[in-house]
C-alpha positions as CSV (number, residue, x, y, z in Angstrom):
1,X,-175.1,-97.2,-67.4
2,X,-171.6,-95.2,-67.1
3,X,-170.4,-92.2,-68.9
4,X,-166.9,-92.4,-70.4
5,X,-164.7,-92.3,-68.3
6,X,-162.1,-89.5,-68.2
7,X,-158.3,-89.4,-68.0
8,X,-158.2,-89.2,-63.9
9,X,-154.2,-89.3,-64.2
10,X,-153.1,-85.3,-63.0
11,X,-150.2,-84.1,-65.9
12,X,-147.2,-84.8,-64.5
13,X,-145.8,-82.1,-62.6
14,X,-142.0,-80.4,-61.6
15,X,-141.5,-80.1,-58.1
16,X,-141.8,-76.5,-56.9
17,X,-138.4,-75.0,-56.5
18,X,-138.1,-76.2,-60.6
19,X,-141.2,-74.8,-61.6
20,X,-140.1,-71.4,-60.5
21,X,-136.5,-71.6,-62.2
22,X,-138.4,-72.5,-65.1
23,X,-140.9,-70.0,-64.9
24,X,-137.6,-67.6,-64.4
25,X,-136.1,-68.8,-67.2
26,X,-138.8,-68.4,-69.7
27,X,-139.5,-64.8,-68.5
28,X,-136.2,-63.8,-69.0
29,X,-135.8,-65.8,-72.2
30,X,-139.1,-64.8,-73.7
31,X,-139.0,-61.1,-72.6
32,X,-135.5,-60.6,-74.1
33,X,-136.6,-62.2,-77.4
34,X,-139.8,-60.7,-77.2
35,X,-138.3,-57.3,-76.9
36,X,-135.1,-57.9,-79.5
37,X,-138.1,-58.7,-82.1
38,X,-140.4,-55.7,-81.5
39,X,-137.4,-53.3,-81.7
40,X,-136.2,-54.7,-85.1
41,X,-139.9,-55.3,-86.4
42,X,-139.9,-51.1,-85.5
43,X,-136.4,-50.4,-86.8
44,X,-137.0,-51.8,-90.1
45,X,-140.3,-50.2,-90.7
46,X,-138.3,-46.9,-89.8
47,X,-135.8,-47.7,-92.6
48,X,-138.9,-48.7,-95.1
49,X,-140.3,-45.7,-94.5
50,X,-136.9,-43.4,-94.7
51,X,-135.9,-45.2,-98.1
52,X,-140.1,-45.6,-99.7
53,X,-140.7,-41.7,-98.4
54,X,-142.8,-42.5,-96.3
55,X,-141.7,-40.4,-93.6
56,X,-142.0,-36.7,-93.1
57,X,-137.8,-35.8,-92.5
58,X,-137.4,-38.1,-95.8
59,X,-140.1,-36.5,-98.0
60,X,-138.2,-33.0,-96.8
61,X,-135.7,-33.5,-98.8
62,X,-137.5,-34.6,-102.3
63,X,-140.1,-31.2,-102.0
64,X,-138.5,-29.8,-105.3
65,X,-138.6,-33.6,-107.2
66,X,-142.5,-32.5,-106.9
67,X,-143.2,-35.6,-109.6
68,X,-141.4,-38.6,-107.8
69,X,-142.8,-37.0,-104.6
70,X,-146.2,-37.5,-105.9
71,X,-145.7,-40.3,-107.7
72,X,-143.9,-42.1,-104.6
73,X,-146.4,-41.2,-102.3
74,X,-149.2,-42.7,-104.6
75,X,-147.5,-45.6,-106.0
76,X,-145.8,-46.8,-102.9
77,X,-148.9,-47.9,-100.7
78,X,-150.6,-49.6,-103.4
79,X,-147.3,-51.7,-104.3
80,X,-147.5,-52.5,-100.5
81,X,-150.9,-53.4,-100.7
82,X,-150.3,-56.1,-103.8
83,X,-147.3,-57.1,-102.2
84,X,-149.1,-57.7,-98.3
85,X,-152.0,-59.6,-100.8
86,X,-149.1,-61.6,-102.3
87,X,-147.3,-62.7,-98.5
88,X,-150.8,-63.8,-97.1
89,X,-151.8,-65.8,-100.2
90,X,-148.8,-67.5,-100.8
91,X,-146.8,-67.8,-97.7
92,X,-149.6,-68.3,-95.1
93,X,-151.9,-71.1,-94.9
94,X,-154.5,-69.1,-92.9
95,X,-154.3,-67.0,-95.7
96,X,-155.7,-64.0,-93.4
97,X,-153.8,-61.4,-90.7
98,X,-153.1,-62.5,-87.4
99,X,-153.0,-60.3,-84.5
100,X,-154.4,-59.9,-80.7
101,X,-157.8,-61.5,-81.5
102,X,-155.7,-64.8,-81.7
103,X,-153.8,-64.6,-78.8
104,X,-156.4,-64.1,-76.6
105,X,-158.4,-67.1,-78.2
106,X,-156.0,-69.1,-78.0
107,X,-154.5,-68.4,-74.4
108,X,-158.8,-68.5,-73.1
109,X,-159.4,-71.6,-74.9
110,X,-155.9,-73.2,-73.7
111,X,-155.2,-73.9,-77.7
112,X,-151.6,-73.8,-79.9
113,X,-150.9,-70.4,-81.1
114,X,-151.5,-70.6,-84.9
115,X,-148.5,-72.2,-87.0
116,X,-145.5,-70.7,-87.1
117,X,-145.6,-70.1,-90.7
118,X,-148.4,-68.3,-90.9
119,X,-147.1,-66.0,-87.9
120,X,-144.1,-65.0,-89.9
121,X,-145.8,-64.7,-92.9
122,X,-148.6,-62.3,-90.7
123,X,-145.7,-60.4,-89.4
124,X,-143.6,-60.3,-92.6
125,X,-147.0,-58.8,-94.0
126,X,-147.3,-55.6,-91.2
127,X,-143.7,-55.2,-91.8
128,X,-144.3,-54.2,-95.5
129,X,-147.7,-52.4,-94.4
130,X,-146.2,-50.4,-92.1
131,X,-143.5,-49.5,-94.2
132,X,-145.3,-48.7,-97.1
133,X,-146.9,-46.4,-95.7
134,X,-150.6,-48.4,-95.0
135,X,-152.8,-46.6,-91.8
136,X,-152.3,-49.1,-89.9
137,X,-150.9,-49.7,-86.1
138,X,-147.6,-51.5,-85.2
139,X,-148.4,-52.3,-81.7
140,X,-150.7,-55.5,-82.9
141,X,-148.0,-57.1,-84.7
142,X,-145.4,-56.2,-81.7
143,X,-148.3,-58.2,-79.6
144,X,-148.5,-60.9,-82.1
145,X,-144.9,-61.2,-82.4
146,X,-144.3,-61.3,-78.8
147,X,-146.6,-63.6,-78.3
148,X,-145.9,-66.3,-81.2
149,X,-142.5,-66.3,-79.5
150,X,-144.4,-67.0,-76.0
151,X,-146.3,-69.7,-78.1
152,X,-143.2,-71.4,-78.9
153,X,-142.4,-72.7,-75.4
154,X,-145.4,-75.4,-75.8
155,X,-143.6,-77.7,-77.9
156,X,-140.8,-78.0,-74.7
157,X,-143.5,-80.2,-72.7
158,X,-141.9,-79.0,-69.5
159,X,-143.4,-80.1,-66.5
160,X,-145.0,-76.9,-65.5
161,X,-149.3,-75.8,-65.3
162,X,-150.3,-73.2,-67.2
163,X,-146.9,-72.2,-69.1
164,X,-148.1,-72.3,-72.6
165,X,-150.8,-69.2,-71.7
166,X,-148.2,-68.0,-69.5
167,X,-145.2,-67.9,-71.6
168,X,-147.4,-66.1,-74.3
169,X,-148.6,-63.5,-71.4
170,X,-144.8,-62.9,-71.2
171,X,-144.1,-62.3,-74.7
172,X,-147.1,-59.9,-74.7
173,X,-145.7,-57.8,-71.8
174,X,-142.6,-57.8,-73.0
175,X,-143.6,-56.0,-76.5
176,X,-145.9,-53.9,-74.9
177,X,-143.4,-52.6,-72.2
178,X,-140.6,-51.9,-75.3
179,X,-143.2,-50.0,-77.2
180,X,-143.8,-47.7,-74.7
181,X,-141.1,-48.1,-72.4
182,X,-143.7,-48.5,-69.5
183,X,-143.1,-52.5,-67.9
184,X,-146.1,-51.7,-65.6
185,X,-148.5,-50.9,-68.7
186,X,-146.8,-54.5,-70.5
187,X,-148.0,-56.6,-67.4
188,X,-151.0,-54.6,-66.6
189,X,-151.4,-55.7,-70.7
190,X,-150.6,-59.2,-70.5
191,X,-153.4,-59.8,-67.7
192,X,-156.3,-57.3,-68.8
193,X,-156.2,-58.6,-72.1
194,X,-154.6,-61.4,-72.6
195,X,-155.3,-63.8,-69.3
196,X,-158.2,-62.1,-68.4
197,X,-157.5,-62.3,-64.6
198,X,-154.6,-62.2,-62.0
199,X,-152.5,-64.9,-60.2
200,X,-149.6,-64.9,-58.5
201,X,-148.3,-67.9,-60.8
202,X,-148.8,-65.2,-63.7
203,X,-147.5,-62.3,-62.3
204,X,-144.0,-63.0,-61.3
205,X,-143.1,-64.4,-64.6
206,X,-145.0,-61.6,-66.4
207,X,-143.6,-59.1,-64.1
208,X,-139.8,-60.3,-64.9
209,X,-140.8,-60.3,-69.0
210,X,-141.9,-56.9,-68.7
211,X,-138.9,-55.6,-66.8
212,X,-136.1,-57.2,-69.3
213,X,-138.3,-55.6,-72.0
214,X,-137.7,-52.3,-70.6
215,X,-134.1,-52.9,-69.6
216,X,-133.5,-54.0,-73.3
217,X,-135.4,-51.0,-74.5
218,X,-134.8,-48.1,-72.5
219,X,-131.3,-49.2,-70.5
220,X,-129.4,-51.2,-73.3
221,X,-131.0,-49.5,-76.8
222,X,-132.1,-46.2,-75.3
223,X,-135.4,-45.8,-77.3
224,X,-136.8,-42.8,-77.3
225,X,-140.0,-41.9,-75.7
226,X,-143.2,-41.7,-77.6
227,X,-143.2,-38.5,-76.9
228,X,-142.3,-35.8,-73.9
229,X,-144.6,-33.6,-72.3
230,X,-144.1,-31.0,-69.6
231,X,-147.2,-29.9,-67.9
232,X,-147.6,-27.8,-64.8
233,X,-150.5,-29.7,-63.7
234,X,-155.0,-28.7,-64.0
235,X,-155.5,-25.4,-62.9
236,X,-159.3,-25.1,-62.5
237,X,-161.8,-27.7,-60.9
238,X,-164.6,-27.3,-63.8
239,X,-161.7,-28.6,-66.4
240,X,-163.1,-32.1,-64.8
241,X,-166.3,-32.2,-66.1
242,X,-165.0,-31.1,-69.6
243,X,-162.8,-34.5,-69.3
244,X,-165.6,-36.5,-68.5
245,X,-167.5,-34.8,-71.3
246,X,-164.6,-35.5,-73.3
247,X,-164.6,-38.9,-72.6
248,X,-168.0,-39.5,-73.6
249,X,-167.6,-37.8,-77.3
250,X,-164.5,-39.9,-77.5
251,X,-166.4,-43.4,-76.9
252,X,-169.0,-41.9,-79.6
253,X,-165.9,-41.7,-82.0
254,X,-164.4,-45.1,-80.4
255,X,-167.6,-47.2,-81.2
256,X,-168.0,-45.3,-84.7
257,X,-164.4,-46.2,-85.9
258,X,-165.0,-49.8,-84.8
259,X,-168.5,-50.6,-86.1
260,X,-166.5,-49.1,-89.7
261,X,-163.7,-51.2,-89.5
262,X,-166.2,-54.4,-88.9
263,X,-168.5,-53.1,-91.8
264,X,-165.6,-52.5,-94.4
265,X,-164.6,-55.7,-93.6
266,X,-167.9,-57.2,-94.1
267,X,-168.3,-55.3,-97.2
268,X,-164.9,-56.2,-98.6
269,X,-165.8,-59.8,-98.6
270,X,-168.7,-59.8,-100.1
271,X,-167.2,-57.3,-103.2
272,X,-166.5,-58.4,-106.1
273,X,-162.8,-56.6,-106.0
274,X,-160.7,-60.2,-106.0
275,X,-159.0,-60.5,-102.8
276,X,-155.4,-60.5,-104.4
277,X,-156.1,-56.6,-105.0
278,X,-158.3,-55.3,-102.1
279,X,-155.0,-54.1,-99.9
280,X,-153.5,-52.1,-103.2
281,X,-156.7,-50.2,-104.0
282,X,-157.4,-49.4,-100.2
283,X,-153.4,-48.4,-100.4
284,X,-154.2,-46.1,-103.3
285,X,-156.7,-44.5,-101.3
286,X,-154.3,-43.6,-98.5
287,X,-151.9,-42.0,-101.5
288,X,-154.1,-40.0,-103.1
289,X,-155.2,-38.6,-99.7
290,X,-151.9,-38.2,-98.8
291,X,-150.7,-36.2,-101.5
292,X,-152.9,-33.5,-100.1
293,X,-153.1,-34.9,-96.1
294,X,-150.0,-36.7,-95.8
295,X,-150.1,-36.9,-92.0
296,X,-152.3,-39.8,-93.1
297,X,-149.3,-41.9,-93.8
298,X,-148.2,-44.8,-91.5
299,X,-147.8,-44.5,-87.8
300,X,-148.4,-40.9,-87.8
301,X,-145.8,-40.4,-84.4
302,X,-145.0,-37.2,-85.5
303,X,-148.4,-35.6,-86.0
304,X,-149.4,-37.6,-82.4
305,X,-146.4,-35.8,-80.8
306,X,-147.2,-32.3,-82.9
307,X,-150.7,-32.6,-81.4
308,X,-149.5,-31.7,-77.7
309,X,-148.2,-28.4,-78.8
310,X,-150.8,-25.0,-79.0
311,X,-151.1,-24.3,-82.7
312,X,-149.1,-26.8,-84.4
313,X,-152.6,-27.4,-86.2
314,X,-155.8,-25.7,-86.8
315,X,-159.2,-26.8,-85.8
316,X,-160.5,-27.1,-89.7
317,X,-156.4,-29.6,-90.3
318,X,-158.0,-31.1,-86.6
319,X,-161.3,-32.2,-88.3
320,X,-160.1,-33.1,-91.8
321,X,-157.2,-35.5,-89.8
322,X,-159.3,-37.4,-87.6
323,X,-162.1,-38.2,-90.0
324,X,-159.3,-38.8,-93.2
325,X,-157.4,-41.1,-90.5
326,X,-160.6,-42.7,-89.2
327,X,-162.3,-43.9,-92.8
328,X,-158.7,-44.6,-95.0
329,X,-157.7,-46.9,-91.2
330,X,-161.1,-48.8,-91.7
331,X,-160.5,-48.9,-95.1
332,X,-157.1,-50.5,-95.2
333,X,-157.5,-53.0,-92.4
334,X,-161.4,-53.7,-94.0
335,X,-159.6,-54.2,-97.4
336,X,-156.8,-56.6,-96.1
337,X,-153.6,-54.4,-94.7
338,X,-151.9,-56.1,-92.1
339,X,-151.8,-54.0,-88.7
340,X,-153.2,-52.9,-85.3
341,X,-155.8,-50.6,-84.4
342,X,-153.7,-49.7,-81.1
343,X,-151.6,-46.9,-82.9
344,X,-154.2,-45.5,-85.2
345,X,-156.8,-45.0,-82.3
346,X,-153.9,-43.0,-80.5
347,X,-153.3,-40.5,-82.9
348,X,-156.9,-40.2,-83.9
349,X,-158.0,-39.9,-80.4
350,X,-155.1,-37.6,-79.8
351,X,-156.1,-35.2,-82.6
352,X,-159.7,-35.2,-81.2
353,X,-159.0,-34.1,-77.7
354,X,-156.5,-31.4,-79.6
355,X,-159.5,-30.7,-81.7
356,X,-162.0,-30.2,-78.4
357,X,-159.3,-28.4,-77.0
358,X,-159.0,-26.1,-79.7
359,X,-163.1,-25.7,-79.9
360,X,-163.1,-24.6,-76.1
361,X,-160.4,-21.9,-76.5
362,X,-162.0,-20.6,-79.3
363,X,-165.1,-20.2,-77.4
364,X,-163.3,-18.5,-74.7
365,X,-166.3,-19.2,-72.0
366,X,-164.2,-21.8,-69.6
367,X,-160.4,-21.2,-69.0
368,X,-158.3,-24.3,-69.4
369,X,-155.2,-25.6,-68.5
370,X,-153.3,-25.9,-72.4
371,X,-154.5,-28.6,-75.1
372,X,-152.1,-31.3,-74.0
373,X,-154.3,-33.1,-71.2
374,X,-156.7,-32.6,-73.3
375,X,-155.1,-34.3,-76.1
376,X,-153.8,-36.7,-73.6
377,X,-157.1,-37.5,-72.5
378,X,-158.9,-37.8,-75.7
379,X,-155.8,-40.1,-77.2
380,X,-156.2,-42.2,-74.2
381,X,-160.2,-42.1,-74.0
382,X,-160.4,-43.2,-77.5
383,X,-157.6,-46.3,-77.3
384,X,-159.3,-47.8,-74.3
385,X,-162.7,-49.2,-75.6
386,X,-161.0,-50.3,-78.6
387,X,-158.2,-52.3,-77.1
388,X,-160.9,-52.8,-73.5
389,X,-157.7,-51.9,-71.6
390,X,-158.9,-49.0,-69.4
391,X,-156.1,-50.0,-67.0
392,X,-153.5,-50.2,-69.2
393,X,-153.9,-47.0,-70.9
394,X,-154.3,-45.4,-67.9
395,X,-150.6,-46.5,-66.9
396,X,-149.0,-45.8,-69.9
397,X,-150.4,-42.1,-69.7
398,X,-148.4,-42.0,-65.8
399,X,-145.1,-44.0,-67.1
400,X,-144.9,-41.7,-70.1
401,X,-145.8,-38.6,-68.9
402,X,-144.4,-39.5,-65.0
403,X,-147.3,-36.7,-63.9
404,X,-150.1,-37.5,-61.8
405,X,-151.9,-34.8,-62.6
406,X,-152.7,-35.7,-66.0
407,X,-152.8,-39.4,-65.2
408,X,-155.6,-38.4,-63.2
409,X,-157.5,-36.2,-65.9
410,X,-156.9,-39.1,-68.4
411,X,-158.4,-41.3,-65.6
412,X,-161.7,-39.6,-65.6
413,X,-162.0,-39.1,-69.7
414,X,-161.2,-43.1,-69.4
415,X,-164.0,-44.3,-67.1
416,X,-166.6,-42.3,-68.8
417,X,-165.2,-43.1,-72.0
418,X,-165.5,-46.9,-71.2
419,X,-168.9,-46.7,-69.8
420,X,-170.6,-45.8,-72.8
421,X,-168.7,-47.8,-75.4
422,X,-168.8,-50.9,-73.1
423,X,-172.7,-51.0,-72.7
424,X,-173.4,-50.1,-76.9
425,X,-170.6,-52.1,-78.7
426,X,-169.0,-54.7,-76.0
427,X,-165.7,-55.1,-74.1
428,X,-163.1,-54.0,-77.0
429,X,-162.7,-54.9,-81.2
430,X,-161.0,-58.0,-80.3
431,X,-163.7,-59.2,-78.5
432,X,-166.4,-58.8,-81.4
433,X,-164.4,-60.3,-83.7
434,X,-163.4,-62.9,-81.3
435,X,-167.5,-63.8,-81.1
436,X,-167.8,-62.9,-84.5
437,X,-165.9,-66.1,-85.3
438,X,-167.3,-68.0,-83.1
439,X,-165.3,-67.9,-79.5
440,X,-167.8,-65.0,-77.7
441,X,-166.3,-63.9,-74.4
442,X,-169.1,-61.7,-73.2
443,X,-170.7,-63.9,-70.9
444,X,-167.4,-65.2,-69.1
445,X,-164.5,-67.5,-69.9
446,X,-166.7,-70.8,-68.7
447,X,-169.5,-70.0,-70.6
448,X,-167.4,-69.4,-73.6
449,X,-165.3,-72.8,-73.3
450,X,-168.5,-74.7,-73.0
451,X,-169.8,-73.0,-76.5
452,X,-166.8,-73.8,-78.2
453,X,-166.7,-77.7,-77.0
454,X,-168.7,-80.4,-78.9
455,X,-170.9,-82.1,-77.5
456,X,-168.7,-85.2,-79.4
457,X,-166.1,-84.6,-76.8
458,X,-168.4,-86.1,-74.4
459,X,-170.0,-89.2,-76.2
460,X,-170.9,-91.6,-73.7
461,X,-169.7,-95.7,-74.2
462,X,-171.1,-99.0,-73.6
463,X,-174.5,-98.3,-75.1
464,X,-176.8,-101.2,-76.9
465,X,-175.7,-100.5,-80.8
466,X,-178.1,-102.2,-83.4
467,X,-178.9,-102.2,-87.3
468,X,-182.5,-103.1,-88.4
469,X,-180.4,-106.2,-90.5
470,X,-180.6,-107.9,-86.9
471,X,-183.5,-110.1,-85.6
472,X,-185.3,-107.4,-83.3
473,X,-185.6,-110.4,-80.5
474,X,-181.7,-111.0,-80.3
475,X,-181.1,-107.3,-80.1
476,X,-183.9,-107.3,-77.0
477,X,-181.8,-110.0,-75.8
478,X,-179.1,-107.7,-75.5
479,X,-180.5,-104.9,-73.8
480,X,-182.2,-107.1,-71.3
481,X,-178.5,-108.3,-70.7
482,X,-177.2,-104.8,-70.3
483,X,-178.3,-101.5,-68.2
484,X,-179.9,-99.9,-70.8
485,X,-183.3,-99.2,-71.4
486,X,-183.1,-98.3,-74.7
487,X,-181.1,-98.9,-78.0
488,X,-180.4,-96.9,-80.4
489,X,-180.6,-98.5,-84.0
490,X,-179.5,-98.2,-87.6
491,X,-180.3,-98.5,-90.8
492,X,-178.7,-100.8,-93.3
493,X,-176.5,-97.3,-94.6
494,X,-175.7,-96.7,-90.9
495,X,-178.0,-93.6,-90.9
496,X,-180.0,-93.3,-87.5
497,X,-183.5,-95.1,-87.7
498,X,-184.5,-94.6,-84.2
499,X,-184.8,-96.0,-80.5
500,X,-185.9,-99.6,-79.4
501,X,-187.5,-99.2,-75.8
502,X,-187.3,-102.1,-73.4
503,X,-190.8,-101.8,-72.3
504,X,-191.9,-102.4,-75.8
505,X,-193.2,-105.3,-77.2
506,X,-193.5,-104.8,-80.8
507,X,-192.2,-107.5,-82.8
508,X,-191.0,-105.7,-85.8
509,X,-188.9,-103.1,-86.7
510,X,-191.4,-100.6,-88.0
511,X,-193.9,-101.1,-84.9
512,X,-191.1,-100.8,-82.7
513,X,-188.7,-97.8,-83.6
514,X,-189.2,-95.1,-81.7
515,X,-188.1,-91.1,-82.8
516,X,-186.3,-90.0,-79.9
517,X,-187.6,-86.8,-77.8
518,X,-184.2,-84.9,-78.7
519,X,-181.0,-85.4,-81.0
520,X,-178.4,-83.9,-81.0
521,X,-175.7,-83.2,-84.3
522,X,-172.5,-82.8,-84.4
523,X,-172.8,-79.1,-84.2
524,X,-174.0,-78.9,-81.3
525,X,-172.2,-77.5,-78.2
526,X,-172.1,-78.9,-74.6
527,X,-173.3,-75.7,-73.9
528,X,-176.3,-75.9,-76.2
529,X,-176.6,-79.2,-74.6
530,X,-177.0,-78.2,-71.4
531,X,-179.3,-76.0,-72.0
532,X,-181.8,-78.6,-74.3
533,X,-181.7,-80.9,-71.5
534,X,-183.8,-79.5,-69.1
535,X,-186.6,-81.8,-68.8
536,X,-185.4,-84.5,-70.2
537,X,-186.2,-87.5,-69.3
538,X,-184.0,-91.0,-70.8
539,X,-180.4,-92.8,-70.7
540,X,-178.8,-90.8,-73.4
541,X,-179.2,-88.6,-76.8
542,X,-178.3,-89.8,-80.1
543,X,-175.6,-87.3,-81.3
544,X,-176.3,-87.4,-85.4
545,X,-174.3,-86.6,-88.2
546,X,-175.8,-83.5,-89.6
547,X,-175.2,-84.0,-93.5
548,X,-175.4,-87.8,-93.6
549,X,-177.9,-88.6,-91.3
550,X,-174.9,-91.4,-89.0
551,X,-175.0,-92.1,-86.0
552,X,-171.9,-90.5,-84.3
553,X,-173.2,-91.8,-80.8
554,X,-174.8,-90.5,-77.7
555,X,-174.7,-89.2,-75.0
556,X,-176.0,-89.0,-71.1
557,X,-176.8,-86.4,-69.4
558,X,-174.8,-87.4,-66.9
559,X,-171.6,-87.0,-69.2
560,X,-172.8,-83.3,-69.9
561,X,-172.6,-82.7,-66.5
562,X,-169.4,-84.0,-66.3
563,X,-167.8,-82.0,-68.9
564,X,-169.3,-78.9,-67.1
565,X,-167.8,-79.5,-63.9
566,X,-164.5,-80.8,-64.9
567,X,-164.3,-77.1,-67.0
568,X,-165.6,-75.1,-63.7
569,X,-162.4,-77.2,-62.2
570,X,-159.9,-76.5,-64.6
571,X,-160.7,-72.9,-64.4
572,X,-160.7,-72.9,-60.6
573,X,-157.3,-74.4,-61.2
């Protein structure tokens, strides 16, 4: 008795000095493209919002049109929202948003990006969400975008391990590093999130990506900065404990703003609001709030970047922000808005350490060093468990800000902040929903691969196949002949009727079928598998269809154990 036997044949493979020119290559190619996308997916929501009144310098100039003011900044969303509804349900087969939580599946999982189509029609979508205004983030669909670029270099079948996951690393660092102008943060990105560990096979192509993102960013377009800070550095030793303490409120807010979005979403599903409308009535929620908050609106840069400055807001505008930006975010990504969570943590976090800030200096019991490390820290403290990029956000804070002082402070609030959100909600959002869909990362990448394989994968061949139509000596016959001990049988409607042992004598069909001591369906994982086995005792286990009742086929233990160890290999690999 043998298991299947496997594909022994390696892929074929470039030799080494053209595996790095293509690995070049594709950097540069994917990190230019990468970065060319992310900077018109920004400049056109920038136009949206100038032309829709979205934006605060555009809405200056209709203050005395006080009825197409209102009326735009009500109306506008909710057209968005039918119009988003309207993209997905027409334009996209997954008929859903697509953002980080599918990269990362399917870079772990070594799987296609999802179709084109529905990428476009997914980025099409946060295009008009964004510019209509939705609270939503951009930096997902840069991610997304980047990496269905990435994704595209698959369908080249060049001769080189790994590039498919790699190539989409690069298209994520390269967004990443033209969002923030930081290329240490985009590769730092690529491999914290995204691959999920370091090589040096990774790092040099990621590396190049992120550099031509910034060249194309900050040296060829000369983006601005998401915002500029001058600070003179932490003037009193206790102001580290109040980070740390900061950092701990903020993973309280962190794990409260994601449990909302996940229960919206839950909610939203099961309502009986039709799906076509869900995004235009969470979109009229973020216009009616606006027309007395409208720092709600979109992105928000320019409340993030009024936040840094003493007095730009009040603790009571503080309060009413983060919890108005917190529930209408939920809301409109729960209800169907296309868009990231990366933005929308940044400026709420950013108002809460602005708001803690405040709270201190109006206690006047500790001397501080000004509110902007302490926005700094809360912005950065509150992105981190969401996005499970402590590192990352950590960089940004230094290539932004260029000060190690407040890298340092935003350091502390990080860790701590991490800590507590990693032990009562998990690694990040993307990772919840990942295992709420099935593809749980929690317990490793092995572990996870394993629970997403079939055990059908793994079917073993060569077993004794009979149907009760047979005369039960010819089919003893055959198992004598064979190195079997037992056969598995059907019935006449090729449902499973059970196991004929060799050591049996029966000479019918009733006396002689046996029920086996475990099935498996077709359900079942090989890591479920593994774990039933234990024990067990036999040459193989019928694999059942669940529904019918077929026999798919079985499978040995031995085949299990095969499967296991050629996915500890390729991993090792």
């Amino acid at each position: 008795m043998t298991a299947a036997p496997g594909n022994t044949a390696g892929p074929r493979m470039a030799h080494p000095a053209h595996r790095a020119v293509i690995l070049t290559l594709c950097a540069l190619v994917v990190g230019a493209l990468a970065s060319l996308a992310a900077i018109g997916l920004t400049d056109a929501v920038l136009w949206l919002n100038d032309r829709l009144l979205i934006a605060p310098r555009a809405r200056v100039q209709y203050e005395a049109s006080r009825v197409v003011m209102a009326l735009a900044t009500v109306l506008v969303p909710a057209a968005g929202g039918l119009i988003v509804a309207l993209i997905l349900r027409y334009l996209s087969r997954a008929r859903r948003p697509l953002g980080p939580p599918d990269v990362i599946e399917a870079v772990q999982f070594e799987r296609a990006m999802p179709p084109l189509r529905d990428g476009l029609a997914s980025t099409l979508a946060a295009m008009v969400s964004l510019g209509f205004g939705a609270s939503v983030g951009q930096y997902g669909p840069m991610v997304y975008l980047g990496a269905m670029l990435g994704g595209t270099v698959r369908r080249l079948g060049l001769a080189v391990p790994n590039l498919p996951a790699i190539a989409v690393a690069c298209g994520v660092a390269a967004a990443i590093s033209t969002a923030f102008n930081a290329p240490i943060a985009g590769l730092v990105f690529a491999h914290e999130v995204v691959l999920r560990h370091y090589s040096t096979q990774a790092f040099a192509p990621t590396t190049v990506a992120a550099a031509t993102g910034y060249v194309f960013a900050n040296v060829i377009f000369e983006r601005p900065a998401l915002f500029l800070l001058q600070f003179d550095g932490v003037r009193h030793g206790h102001e580290f404990v109040l980070f740390a303490i900061l950092g701990l409120l903020c993973a309280v807010l962190a794990i409260l703003f994601m449990r909302l979005i996940l229960r919206i979403a839950a909610h939203a599903a099961a309502s009986p609001i039709p799906a076509l409308l869900r995004p235009m009535v969470a979109g009229l929620a973020v216009g009616l709030t606006a027309l007395w908050l409208p720092d709600v609106l979109g992105i928000g840069k320019e409340a993030l970047r009024f936040a840094t400055i003493e007095g730009a807001f009040g603790a009571g505008e503080l309060a009413i922000l983060v919890l108005a930006k917190l529930v209408l975010t939920a809301l409109c990504i729960g209800f169907g808005f296309v868009g990231g969570v990366f933005s929308p943590a940044l400026l709420i976090g950013i108002l809460f350490g602005a708001l803690f800030w405040t709270a201190l200096d109006a206690s006047a019991l500790l001397a501080t060093s000004g509110v902007a490390v302490y926005a700094i820290c809360g912005m950065m403290a509150l992105t981190s468990p969401v996005i499970g990029a402590p590192l990352t956000t950590i960089l940004i804070v230094f290539e932004l800000t260029r000060n190690y002082d407040i890298t340092i402070a935003a350091m502390v609030a990080v860790v701590f902040s991490n800590l507590i959100s990693h032990r009562f909600f998990g690694r990040s959002l993307f990772d919840v929903q990942m295992a709420r869909r099935g593809a749980d990362l929690s317990a490793g990448r092995e572990r996870a691969r394993l629970q997403a394989m079939p055990v059908t994968d793994c079917l073993t061949r060569g077993m004794v196949l009979a149907g009760t139509g047979e005369a039960i000596g010819a089919v003893r016959a055959r198992l004598a002949a064979s190195d079997w001990n037992e056969a598995y049988i059907r019935d006449d409607a090729g449902r499973f009727a059970g196991v004929l042992r060799a050591a049996d004598a029966a000479a019918d069909w009733d006396s002689a079928l046996h029920k086996p001591a475990l099935t498996f369906d077709d359900t079942t994982t090989v890591l479920e598998a593994m774990q039933a086995l234990r024990g067990f005792v036999g040459d193989a286990i019928p694999v059942i269809e669940r529904d019918s009742g077929r026999l798919i086929g079985v499978v040995s233990e031995a085949a299990v154990i095969e499967a296991y160890l050629d996915m500890s290999q390729t991993l090792r690999r």
